[in-house]
C-alpha positions as CSV (number, residue, x, y, z in Angstrom):
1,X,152.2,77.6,107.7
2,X,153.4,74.7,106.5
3,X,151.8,71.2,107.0
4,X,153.5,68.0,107.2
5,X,152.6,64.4,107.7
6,X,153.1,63.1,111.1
7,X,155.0,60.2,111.9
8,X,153.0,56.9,111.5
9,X,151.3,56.3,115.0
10,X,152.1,60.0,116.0
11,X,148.5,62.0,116.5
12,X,147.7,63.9,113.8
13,X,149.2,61.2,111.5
14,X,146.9,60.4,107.9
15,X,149.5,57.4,106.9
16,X,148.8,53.6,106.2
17,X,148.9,52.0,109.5
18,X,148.8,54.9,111.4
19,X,145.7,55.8,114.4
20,X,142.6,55.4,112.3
21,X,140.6,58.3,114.7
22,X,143.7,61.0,114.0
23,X,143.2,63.9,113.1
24,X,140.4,64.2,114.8
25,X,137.5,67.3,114.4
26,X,139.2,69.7,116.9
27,X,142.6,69.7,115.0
28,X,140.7,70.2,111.6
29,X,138.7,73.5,113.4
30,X,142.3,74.6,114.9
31,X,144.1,74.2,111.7
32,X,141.2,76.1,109.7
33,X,141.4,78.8,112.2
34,X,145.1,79.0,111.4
35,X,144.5,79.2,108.0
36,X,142.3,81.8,108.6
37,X,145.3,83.7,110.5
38,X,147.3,83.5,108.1
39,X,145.2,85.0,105.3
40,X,144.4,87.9,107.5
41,X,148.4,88.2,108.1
42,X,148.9,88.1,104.3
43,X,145.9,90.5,104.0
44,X,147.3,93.3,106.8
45,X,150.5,93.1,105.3
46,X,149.4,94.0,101.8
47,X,147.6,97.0,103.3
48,X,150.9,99.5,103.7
49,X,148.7,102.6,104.0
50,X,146.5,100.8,107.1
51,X,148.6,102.1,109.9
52,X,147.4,99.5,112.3
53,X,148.3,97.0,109.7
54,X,152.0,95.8,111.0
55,X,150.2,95.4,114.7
56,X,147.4,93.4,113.1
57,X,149.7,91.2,111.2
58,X,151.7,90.5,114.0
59,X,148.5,89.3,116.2
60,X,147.5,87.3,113.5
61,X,150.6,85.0,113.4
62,X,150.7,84.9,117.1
63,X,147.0,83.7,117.0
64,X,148.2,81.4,114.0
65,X,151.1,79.9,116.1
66,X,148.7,79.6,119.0
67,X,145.9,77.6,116.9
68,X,149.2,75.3,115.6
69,X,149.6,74.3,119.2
70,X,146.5,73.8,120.0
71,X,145.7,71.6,116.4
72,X,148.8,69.5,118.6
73,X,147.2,69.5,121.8
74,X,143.8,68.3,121.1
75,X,145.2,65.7,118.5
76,X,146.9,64.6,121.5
77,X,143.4,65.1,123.8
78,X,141.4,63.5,121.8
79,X,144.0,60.1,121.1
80,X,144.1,59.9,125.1
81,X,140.0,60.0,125.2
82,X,139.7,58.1,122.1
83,X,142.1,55.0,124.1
84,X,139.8,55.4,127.3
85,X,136.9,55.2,125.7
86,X,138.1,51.8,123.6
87,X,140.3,50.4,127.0
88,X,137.3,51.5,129.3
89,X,136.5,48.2,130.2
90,X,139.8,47.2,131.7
91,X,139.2,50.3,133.5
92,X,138.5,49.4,137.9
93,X,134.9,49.8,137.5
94,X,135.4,51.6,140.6
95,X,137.5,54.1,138.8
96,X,135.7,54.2,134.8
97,X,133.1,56.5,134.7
98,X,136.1,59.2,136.9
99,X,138.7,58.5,134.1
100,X,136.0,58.6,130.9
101,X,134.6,61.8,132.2
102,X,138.2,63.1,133.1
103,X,139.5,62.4,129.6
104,X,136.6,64.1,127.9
105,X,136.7,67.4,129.8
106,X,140.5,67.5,129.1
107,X,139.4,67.6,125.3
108,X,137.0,69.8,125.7
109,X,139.6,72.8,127.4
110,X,141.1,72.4,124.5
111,X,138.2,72.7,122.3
112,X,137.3,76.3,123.9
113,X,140.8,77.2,123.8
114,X,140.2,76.8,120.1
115,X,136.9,78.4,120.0
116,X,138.3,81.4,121.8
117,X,141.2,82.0,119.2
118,X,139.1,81.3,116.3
119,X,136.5,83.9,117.7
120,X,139.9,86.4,117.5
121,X,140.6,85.1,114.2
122,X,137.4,86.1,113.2
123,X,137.5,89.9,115.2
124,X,140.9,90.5,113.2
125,X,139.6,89.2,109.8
126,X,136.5,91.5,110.1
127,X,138.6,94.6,111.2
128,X,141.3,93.9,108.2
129,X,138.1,93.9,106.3
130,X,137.4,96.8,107.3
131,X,140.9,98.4,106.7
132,X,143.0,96.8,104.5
133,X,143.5,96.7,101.1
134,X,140.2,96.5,98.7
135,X,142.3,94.3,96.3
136,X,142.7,91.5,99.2
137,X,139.6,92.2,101.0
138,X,137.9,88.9,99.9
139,X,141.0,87.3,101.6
140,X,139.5,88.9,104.5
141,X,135.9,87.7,104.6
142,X,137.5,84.0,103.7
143,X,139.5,84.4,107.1
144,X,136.3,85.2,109.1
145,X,134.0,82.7,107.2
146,X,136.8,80.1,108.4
147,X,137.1,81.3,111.6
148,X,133.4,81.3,112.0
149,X,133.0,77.4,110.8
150,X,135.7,76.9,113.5
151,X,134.2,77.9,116.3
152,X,130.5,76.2,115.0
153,X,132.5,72.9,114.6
154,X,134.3,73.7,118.7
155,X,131.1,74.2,119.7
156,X,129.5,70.9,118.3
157,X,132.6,69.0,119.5
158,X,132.3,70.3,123.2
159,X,128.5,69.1,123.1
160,X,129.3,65.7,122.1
161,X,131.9,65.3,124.9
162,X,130.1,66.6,127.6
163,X,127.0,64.3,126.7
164,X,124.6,67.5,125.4
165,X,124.3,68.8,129.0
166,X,122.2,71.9,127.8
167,X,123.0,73.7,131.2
168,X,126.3,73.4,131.3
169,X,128.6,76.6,131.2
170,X,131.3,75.4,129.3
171,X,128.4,74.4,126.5
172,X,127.2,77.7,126.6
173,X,130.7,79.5,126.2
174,X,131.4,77.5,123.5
175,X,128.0,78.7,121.6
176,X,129.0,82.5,122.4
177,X,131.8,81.5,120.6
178,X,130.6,81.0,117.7
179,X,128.1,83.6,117.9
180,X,130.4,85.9,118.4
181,X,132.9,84.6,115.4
182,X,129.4,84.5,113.4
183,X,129.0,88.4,114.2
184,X,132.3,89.2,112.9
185,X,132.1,87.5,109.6
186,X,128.2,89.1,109.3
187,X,130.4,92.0,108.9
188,X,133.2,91.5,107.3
189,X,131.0,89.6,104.4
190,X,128.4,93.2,104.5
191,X,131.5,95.4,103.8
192,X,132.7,93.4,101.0
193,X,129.0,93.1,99.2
């Protein structure tokens, strides 16, 4: 994985001048996520007696590739609800509350699409844990831990955007999610104690 500075004014960009609000929380989740892909890659293809290693590798670096996008695609969600929040009131007041609440539930698919990856991240990390190499197992347990803060920051993300609403569904995926990511690095972090 390789991380580059994005073009000043181009979300995701950290230069002088650039969008102050870029990169936002979601990206930082994604790209953690990613790098918790690719330790489990590194990690599964270090362990040449696993025989389930080169299948494990290879999903890890798809799921790494996937959380790339996805670091892309809520950098770009969250600069288009970030400008309809600030431009809400030139916004037809007929049309403001539609677009505002439109905007934030476009950021937060992309938040559980990167809660759900992360929580796959995390399943991977624990099974390399389990079978991989002892001399990169810690790289392991890292992966998950990552994985796991990932889908806890998701999570907090999708309740701010959709205003707390405790009953909502999409609230409530987004907390299995990071249950379930919280489960996997429970035990990838027993089997390495």
């Amino acid at each position: 994985m390789t991380w580059q500075a994005a073009p000043a004014g181009a979300p995701g960009s950290t230069r002088e001048g650039s969008d102050p609000w870029a990169p936002g929380g979601g990206s930082a989740a994604a790209t953690t996520a990613a790098l918790g892909a690719a330790l489990v890659t590194m990690v599964a293809r270090r362990s040449a007696s696993w025989d389930d290693a080169a299948g494990v590798a290879a999903q890890a670096e798809a799921l790494r590739r996937r959380l790339e996008r996805l670091a892309s695609g809520n950098a770009a969600a969250y600069a288009a609800a970030t400008t309809t929040l600030e431009g809400r009131h030139t916004i037809d007041p007929r049309d403001r509350d539609r677009r505002i609440k439109d905007a934030l539930q476009d950021a937060v698919i992309v938040l559980l699409a990167i809660g759900e990856a992360s929580v796959d991240v995390a399943c991977v990390a624990a099974l390399t844990a389990t079978h991989g190499d002892a001399r990169v197992q810690a790289d392991a347990v890292v992966a998950a831990s990552a994985s796991c803060a990932a889908t806890r920051a998701t999570a907090h993300l999708v309740s701010v955007n959709l205003g707390t609403a405790e009953g909502d569904p999409r609230l409530r995926e987004a907390r299995r999610f990071a249950e379930q990511a919280a489960s996997h690095a429970g035990r990838a972090e027993r089997l390495s104690q």
